[in-house]
N, C-alpha and C positions, 0 to 999 in steps of 0.2 A: 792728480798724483803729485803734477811738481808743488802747487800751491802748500801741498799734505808736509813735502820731505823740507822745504824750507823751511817751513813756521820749526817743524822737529828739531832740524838741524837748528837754526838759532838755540831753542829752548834746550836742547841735551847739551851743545858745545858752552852755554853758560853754565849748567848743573855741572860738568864736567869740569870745567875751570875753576870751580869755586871749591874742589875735590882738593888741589895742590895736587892729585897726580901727577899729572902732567908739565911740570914747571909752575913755576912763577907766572901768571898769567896765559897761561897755557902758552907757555913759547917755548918749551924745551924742545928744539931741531924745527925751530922758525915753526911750530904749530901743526905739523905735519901731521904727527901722531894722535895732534887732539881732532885737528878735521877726518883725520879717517876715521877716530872710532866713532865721531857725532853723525859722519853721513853716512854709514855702516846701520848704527843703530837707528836712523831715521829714514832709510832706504828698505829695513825690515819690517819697518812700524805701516812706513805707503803703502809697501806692497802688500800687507796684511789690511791694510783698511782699501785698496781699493780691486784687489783681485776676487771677491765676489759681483762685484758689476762688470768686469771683466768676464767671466763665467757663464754670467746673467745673456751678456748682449752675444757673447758667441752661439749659445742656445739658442736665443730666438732667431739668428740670424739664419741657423742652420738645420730650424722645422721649416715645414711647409705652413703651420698650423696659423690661423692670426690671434695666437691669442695674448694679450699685455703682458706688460711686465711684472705684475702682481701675480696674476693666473700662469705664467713660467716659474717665476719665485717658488710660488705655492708647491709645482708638480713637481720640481728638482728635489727640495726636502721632502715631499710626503714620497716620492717615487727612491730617491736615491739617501739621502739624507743631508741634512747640514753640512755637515764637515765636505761634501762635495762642493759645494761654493769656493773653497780653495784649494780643488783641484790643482795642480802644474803652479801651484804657490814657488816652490822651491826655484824652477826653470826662470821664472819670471822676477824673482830676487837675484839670482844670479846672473840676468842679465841687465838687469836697473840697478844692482847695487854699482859694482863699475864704472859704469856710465854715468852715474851722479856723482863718484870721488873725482872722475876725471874733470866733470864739466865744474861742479860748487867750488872745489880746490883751486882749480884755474883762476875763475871769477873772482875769489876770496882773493887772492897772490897779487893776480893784474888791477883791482880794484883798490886796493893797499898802495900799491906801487902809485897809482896815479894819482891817488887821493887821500893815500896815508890814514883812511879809516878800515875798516872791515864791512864785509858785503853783508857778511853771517853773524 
């Protein structure tokens, strides 16, 4: 999931910059508003590509049955449907999304400060 929202966040916070929205090299209010909306959009992107294996391993962890990861996969869509794989999608962005402005922004700030390049 982190590996997913970093590679995101670089690639949206460049696409974004090259917008001029956001200032002049995205520094209008020290870049603040270009890292929220890049780890915003890149904390929606993880949690959609990784909250079906999320889904996956709580199932199996909570049959009795032994059966693999395939043959779970399989009975969730044939049993319940696709769109069940992201299940509590929403609960699980609203708790990653936060928690990645607070932690990537930091990183980005104090690694600036100390080394004068960007982390992101």
């Amino acid at each position: 999931l982190t590996g997913c929202i970093l590679a995101f966040t670089s690639q949206i916070k460049l696409k974004l910059t090259a917008t001029g929205i956001f200032g002049e090299s995205g520094q209008m209010c020290q870049g603040l508003p270009l890292m929220f909306t890049a780890i915003m959009a890149s904390s929606f992107i993880g949690t959609l590509v990784s909250n079906p294996f999320d889904v996956l391993k709580s199932r199996m962890q909570n049959t009795k049955s032994n059966d693999g990861t395939l043959e779970t996969l399989i009975k969730i869509v044939k049993e319940e449907g696709l769109l069940t794989l992201w299940a509590g999608f929403f609960p699980a962005f609203l708790r990653q999304a936060p928690k990645q402005i607070f932690e990537l922004t930091w990183a980005d700030k104090i690694t600036m400060a100390l080394t004068g390049k960007a982390v992101l």
